[in-house]
C-alpha positions in Angstrom: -12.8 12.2 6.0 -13.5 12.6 9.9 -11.6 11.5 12.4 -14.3 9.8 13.9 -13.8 7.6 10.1 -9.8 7.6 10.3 -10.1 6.0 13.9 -12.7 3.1 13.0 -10.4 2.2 10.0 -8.3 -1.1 10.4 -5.6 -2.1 8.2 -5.8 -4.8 5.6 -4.7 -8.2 6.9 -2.1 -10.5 4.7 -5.7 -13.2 5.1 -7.9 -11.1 3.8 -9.7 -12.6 0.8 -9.8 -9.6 -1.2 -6.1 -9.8 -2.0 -6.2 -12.9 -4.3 -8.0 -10.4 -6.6 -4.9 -8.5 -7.6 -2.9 -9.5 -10.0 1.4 -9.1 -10.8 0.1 -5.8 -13.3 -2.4 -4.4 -10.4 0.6 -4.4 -8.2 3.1 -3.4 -10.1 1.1 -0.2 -10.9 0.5 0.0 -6.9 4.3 -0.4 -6.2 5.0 2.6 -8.9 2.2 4.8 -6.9 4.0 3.7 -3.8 7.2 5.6 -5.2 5.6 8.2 -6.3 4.0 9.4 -3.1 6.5 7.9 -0.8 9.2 10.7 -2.3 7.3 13.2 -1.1 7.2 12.4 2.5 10.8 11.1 2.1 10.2 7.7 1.8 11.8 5.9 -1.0 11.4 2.4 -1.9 14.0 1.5 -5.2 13.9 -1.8 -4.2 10.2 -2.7 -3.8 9.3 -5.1 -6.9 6.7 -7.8 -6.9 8.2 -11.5 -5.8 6.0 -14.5 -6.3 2.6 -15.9 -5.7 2.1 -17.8 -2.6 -1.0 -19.5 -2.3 -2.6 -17.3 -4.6 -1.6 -13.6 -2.9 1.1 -12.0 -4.5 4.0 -11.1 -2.7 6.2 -7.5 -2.8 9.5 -7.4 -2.3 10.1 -5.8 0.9 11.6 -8.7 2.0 8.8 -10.7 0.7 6.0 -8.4 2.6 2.4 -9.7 1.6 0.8 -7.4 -0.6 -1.4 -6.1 2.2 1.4 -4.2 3.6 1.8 -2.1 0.1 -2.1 -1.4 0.4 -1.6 -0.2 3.9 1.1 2.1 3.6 -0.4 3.6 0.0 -3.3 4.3 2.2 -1.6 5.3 4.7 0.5 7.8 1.9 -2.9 8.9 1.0 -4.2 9.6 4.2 -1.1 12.3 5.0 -1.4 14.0 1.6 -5.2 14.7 2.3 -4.6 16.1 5.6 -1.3 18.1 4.2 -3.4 19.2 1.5 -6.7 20.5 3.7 -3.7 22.1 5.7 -2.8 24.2 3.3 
């Protein structure tokens, strides 16, 4: 990826349509990626679960954080372990 690409990208609003497409199992498999990768940037999250369904998005548990905040840091997580891994 460029950095040309990096700068244009925008992070994912708690709105956006797309989100009513995952579902509690597609986020619960997000969240465990989440702890994964977060541990090796020092980043842990044991309390991070799913928490309900508000008008059809479903909610994590980081004090009820829409589930566009989990996609934005896991990208975000992604992002740093390309560039540490080009680095290298």
């Amino acid at each position: 990826m460029t950095d040309r690409n990096h700068r244009q990208r925008r992070p994912m609003k708690p709105t956006d349509p797309r989100l009513r497409a995952y579902r509690d199992e597609h986020v619960r498999a997000l969240l465990a990626e989440l702890h994964e990768r977060g541990q090796d940037f020092g980043l842990v999250f044991p309390s991070a679960t799913t928490d309900k369904t508000l008008d059809g998005r479903v909610l994590v548990r980081f004090n009820t954080a829409p589930l566009s905040t989990l996609l934005n840091l896991l990208t975000l997580l992604l992002d740093a372990d390309r560039e540490r891994s080009c680095g290298s």
